[in-house]
C-alpha positions, 0 to 999 in steps of 0.5 A: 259588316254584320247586319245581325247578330253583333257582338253588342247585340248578342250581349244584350239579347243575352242579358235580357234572356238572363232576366226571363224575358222573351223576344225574336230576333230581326223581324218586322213588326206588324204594321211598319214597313216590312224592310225596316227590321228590327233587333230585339222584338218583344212582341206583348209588350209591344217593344222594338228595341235597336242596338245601334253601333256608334259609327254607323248611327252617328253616335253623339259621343263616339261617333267619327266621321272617316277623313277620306271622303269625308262629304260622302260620309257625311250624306251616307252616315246622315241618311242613316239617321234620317231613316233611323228617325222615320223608322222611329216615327213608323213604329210609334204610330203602329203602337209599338215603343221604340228603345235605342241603346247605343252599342257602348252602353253597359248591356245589362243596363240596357236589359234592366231598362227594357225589362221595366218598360216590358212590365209597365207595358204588358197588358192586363189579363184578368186583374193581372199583368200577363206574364206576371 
C-alpha cells in the first residue's frame, strides 16, 4: 500500500493545482507531531487537507470490514480512526483547519471546497487578502 502519492491524491492535487493553488506534499505542520503528516499542505491559509481511503479510515459508506480475522480488523481499522481524530485535534489547536475528503468523493469538488476555505482564510496584508 501506498502511503503517498494514491491515485485519489494525485487527482485532488491535481484539480487543486488547476484552480492556482499551491501546496506541499506529505509534511508535518509546524506545531503538531513530527510523525503525523500530512497529504495536501497549504501552508498561508494554514490548511491541512487527508484524502483518506475508504477501507482504511473506515468510511461510513464504503467501509468493509474483511471476514478472516475479522476481531483483528477491527482493533487495527479502530485505531487508525482514534489517531486520525487525535491528528485532528493536534492541528486545530496549533492553529491549522483540518479538511478530510474521503477517496470516493469527486476531486474537483474536494478542490472547489478547499480553494473557498483557502480564500476565507488567507491573512490580510495591506487592506488586502494575500494572494488575491
Amino acid at each position: 500500500m501506498r502511503r503517498t502519492g494514491t491515485r485519489p491524491e494525485l487527482a485532488v492535487r491535481s484539480a487543486l493545482h488547476r484552480r492556482g493553488l499551491r501546496f506541499v506534499v506529505d509534511r508535518s505542520p509546524p506545531g503538531a507531531n513530527r510523525r503525523r503528516r500530512v497529504d495536501v499542505l497549504l501552508r498561508g491559509a494554514r490548511i491541512a487537507l487527508f484524502v483518506d481511503g475508504c477501507f482504511w479510515h473506515s468510511c461510513p459508506e464504503h467501509g468493509v470490514l474483511p471476514r478472516a480475522n475479522r476481531d483483528w480488523w477491527r482493533v487495527k481499522l479502530r485505531g487508525v480512526v482514534l489517531r486520525d481524530r487525535d491528528t485532528d485535534a493536534q492541528l486545530t489547536a496549533a492553529g491549522w483547519l483540518v479538511v478530510r475528503a474521503w477517496e470516493h468523493e469527486d476531486p474537483l469538488d474536494v478542490a472547489a471546497r478547499v480553494h473557498l476555505l483557502d480564500a476565507g482564510r488567507r491573512p490580510v496584508v495591506r487592506g488586502r487578502r494575500a494572494g488575491a
